[in-house]
Each structure stands twice: as C-alpha cells, then as structure tokens.
Steps between C-alpha positions, in 0.01 A plus 500: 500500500365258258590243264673702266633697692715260698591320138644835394707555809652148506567562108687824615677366725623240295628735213659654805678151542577485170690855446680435869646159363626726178663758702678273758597251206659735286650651750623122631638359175693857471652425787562140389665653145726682681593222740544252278586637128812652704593161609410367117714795348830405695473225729601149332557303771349602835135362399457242310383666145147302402343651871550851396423429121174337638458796754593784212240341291204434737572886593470628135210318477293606759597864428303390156211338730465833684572719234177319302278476833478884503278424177284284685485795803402721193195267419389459817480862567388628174292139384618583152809359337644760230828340449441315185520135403909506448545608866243243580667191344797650739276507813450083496837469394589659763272291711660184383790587560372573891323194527764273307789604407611654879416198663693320294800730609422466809504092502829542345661717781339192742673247266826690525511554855418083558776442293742688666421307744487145372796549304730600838349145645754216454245288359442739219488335150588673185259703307468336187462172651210609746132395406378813670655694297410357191146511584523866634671621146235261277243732718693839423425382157131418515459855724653698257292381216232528689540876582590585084145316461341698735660854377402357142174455626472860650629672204216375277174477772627834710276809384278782598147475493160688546212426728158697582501509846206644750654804739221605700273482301657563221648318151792571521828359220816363697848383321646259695832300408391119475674139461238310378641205261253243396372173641770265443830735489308639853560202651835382367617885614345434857637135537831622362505821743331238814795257478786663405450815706402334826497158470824354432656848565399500919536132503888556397538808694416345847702194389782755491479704739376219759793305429777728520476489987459133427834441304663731765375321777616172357821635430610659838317194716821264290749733649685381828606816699547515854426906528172511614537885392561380123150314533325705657595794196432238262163426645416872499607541133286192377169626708549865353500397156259242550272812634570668173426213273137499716423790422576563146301166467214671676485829310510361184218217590318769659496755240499259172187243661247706529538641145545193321168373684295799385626449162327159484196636689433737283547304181238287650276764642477807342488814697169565597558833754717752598571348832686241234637763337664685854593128580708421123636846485723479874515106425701657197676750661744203721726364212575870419578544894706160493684613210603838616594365838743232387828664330486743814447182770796341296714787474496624853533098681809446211818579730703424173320806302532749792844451593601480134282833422721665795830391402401622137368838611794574730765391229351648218473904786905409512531523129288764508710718779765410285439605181386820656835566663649421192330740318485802769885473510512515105323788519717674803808428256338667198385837693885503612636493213290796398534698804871412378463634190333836565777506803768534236325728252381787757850487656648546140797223630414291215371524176084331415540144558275236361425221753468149424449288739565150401609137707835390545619108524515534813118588562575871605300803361772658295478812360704679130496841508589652190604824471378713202766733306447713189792340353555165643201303517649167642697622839588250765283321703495537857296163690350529879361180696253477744 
C-alpha cells in the first residue's frame, strides 16, 4: 500500500467519524428534547428554569450543527459543493454558532451551577453589589458584540468559489464553499473568534466549575456535627461532584485545545500536504463531538430533570387514563340509550322517541325522551339518570 493509498483510507475513515458523530448526536439531543422540553413545558419549579433554557438551547443548536455537517459529509464524499452561496453563508453561521455561541451556553450553565452554590454559602453577598458579577455581565456584553461582528463578517466574506485542481492527472474544476475575508477584517475575525471563543470563555469555565467542590468543602468543614455518618456522606457528596467538575473541565480542554492551536498554526503555516489536511479535518471534528456530548452528559447526571421528567410523564398517563374512562363511559351511555330506543320501537310499547342526552346540575347524564304524536307535538317529558 502506498502513499496514497493510506491518505485515502485515513480520509475514509474519518468521514466515517464524521457521519457516526451525526447519527449518535441527533439521536442524543432527541433524547435530550424529550427529556427536557417536557420538564420546560410543565415543570416551574422542580429545576431551576435558566439550566433547562440553557440546555433546550444548546440542544436546538447542535441539531443545526449536525443538520449543516451532513453538507460538509456531502463535500467530502462528492469534492463538489452544489448547494449554492445562500446555504453557504448558513454553513459558517452555523459554524459560529458551534465554535461561539455554544460555548458561551455552556459557560453560562457553569456560572449558574457556581452560583447555586455561592449563593446557599452564608457569606454570600448580593448580586448587584458583587464585582464578579459586574465584570462577568460587562463580558456578556463585549461577547455578544463580538459574535454579531463575526456573523456580520460571514454574511458578506462567506461564498462559493472555483478552483482548477489536478486529479490524476487531470485539470479538473472544484466548487468549494470558502471564508476568505481580507487582510485586516481576517485578523480582527480570528482575534475576535481566539479570545472570545477560548480564551476568556475556558478561563471562566474552569473558574466555575473548579470552584463550585471548593465552596462545598469550605462550607461543610464550618459545620460542627458529631455523626461521623453525616461526614462521611458529606465527604462522599463533595468528592463526587468534584469528580464531575474534573471532568467536564477535561473534555472541554481536551476537545477545544487542540483546535484552537491548529487554527493559529495554520494561519501561520499554510497547509502544505494532505497529511495536514487528515490532521485539520479530525482536529475539526472534536468541538462537534464536545458539542453533541454535552446536553446528553448534562441531562442524564441532572437528578432534578429525571425525577421531574418522571413525575411529569406519570401525571400527565393519569390524565390520560382519565380522560379515556371518561370518554369510553360517555360512549357506553349513548349506545344505551339507543339500544333503548330501538327496545321500545320493535316492542311497539311506546311510540318513536327522540333521545337527547343532555347534563343535569347534578353532573349526571340525563336523558329527554320525547315522544312524537301526529297531533300533539309537545308530550311530556320523561328524564332517566345514570
């Protein structure tokens, strides 16, 4: 097997990578819609309301992430893009959205979680009057202008373009969908993506996370108990979650650093082979993993969300049952009163009645029969509960 060869079978194997993480990520945040939008839908108090806002919304927009990658599956397979420049624009919004915007979500699910927390302490301090998080809204601000820069940018640089390209042996034209802006709005889109997307964003999501065992530990060391038992589950609790906290730190250092570093690398360095090219694409292919693995990490260690999704579910079968019940028995009453009806008229004991069934004050099924005569057509009325 030569060079080529092997190049081609590590590029197949990474499209194979590619459509895997599409498959098991829709089918994840499917699993997280249903988990958590029931909770959303009618659960108010159970969870607190920003965590599954924040979960809701980093699932809807992976689903977009995914949804978009299967264009970028289509190009590597095909190494044409035919989807036009408006669905191209899309694709790096899209990818901004991945690379920003989801981060961001997720540093704000850390920044709730430490401050349920902090604010429990009894040294908390009010909001308003905290520095931190004066500084953390003033750099909600700056991100958020940051990202409408960057989807500015994208909208006008973000098109399809044409390139002569040698296929053994061969000239051959290949449309690829490009993001090429020009020297200086390159590097103010780069610097903008570099800082706000890793930068500040990982440095305030370990702060977060990495503080939430400390505060814990801080608090139940204060606490005078003689049960030994009640430390010992305290302990427990604090090295669990501090476990947790490790490793969400670890994933998302683990699949965000090596990207980020090959972005600078290969603003620097061009690439100059295809080993470069195997290397960028499954460098690439970890925020998309990272992504797709979060709302389903969060949704199945969240207690709060399960139990509430269960309580939900089996409330909402008892309506259900109910309703049902309801309805079967108003339909038993109404094919009695026929059976009634047709009763009467073969036995010839009563004239053709009309039946109308109709509710009482008292809640009852009632029924007026009234009896049809050629000369009277207002007889009595004659009234049966069930």
């Amino acid at each position: 097997m030569n060079k080529n060869d092997i190049i081609i079978a590590i590029q197949t194997v990474n499209t194979i990578a590619y459509v895997v993480t599409i498959i098991i990520g829709i089918g994840g945040n499917f699993w997280v819609s249903w988990k958590v939008g029931v909770v959303f839908l009618f659960d108010k108090t159970s969870v607190p309301r920003n965590i599954v806002m924040l979960i809701l919304f980093i699932c809807v927009a992976d689903l977009l992430v995914l949804l978009h990658l299967i264009l970028y599956v289509h190009f590597q397979f095909h190494q044409q893009w035919i989807f036009g420049t408006y669905v191209c624009k899309s694709f790096f919004i899209i990818e901004v959205v991945n690379k920003l915007v989801i981060p961001l979500a997720l540093l704000l699910i850390s920044r709730e979680s430490y401050e349920s927390v902090r604010m429990t302490s009894h040294k908390c301090a009010k909001k308003g009057l905290n520095p931190r998080f004066f500084f953390f809204r003033m750099y909600a601000g700056m991100a958020s202008c940051a990202v409408v820069m960057m989807l500015i940018s994208v909208l006008i640089f973000a098109d399809i373009r044409t390139f002569v390209i040698p296929r053994k042996g061969t000239p051959t034209e290949v449309t690829v969908c490009s993001f090429h802006p020009p020297h200086p709005y390159a590097t103010i889109f780069d610097v903008l993506a570099f800082v706000f997307g890793y930068v500040f964003t990982s440095a305030a999501y370990v702060y977060f996370y990495l503080r939430v065992p400390m505060i814990l530990k801080r608090r139940y060391s204060s606490i005078k108990t003689t049960s030994s038992s009640s430390n010992r589950i305290n302990c427990n609790s604090i090295l669990r979650i501090r476990r947790t906290v490790t490793a969400f730190v670890i994933v998302y250092l683990v699949c965000w650093t090596p990207y980020w570093c090959l972005f600078w690398l290969l603003s620097f360095f061009p690439i100059a082979n295809n080993w470069m090219v195997v290397l960028s694409t499954f460098t690439h292919l970890l925020p998309y993993i990272s992504c797709t693995a979060y709302p389903v990490i969060l949704t199945a260690i969240n207690k709060g969300i399960r139990s509430a999704h269960t309580s939900i579910i089996s409330s909402q079968k008892k309506k259900f049952m109910t309703i049902r019940a309801g309805a079967y028995q108003m339909i038993t009453a109404q094919l009695g009163f026929v059976q009634t009806w047709l009763r009467d008229d073969t036995n010839g004991q009563l004239a053709p009645t009309i039946i109308r069934p109709r509710w009482s004050s008292s809640g009852s099924v009632g029924v007026s029969k009234v009896c049809v005569d050629e000369e009277e057509q207002e007889p009595p009325t004659t009234q049966i509960f069930l």
